[in-house]
TITISE-904372 format. One record per residue (C-alpha): z, x, y. Coordinates in steps of 0.25 Angstrom, whole numbers, plus 5000, padded with zeros to 4 digits. Example, Ala and Ser with C-alpha at 12.3 -4.5 7.8 and 13.67 -1.06 7.14 Angstrom:
2
503150494982;502950554996;
END
This chain:
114
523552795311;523552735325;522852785338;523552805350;523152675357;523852605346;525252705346;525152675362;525252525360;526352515352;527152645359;526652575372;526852715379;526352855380;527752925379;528152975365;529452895365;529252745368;530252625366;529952575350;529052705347;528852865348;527652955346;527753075338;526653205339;526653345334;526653405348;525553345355;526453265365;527353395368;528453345361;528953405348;529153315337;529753365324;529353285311;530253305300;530153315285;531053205283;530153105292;530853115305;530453175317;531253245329;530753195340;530853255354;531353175364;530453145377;530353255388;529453385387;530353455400;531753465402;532953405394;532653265390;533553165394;533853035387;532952955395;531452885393;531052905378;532352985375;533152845379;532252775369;532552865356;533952885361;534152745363;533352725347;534352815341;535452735348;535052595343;534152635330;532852585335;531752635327;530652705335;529152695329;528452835327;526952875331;526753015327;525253065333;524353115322;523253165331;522853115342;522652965344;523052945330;524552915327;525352895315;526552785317;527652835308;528452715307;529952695315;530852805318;532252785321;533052885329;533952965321;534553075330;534453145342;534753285348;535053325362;534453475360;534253585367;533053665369;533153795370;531653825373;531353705379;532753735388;532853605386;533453485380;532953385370;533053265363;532653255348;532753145342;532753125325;531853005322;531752955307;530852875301;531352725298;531252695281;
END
């Protein structure tokens, strides 16, 4: 397990999407993340208000998908204890709309490397 401190010095930002590396929660940051049975995780693209556009973190897990760059995964435990799950790629992505959220999202399908 790692604290915080050390999640923040190699993700070298306090946004959930970074350039090598993304942070995962249970709902604590706002942000629905969905893990599935089969090891991967839906991840919600970044913007809690209005449709997301394909800008700031979006661009970087697009822009993954795109050249198969493999993204590190640090999923929150509890607080200031963090759990690195290994390299993710991008698999998928979905433009969706949310109808009670009036709104549209990205969610991206992120699968563990093996």
């Amino acid at each position: 397990m790692l604290t915080w401190k050390e999640v923040l010095a190699q993700h070298k930002t306090l946004r959930g999407i970074g350039p090598y590396s993304l942070l995962v929660d249970h709902g604590e940051s706002g942000y629905r993340n969905r893990f599935l049975p089969d090891g991967a995780i839906l991840y919600p693209g970044e913007g809690l208000s209005g449709s997301q556009q394909p800008v700031k973190g979006n661009r970087v897990l697009l822009e993954a998908l795109a050249s198969h760059t493999a993204l590190r995964v640090y999923e929150r435990v509890r607080p200031n204890c963090w759990q690195d799950r290994g390299l993710y790629r991008v698999e998928s992505v979905e433009y969706h709309w949310e109808e009670l959220e009036r709104r549209y999202v990205y969610w991206f399908r992120l699968v563990p490397l093996t």
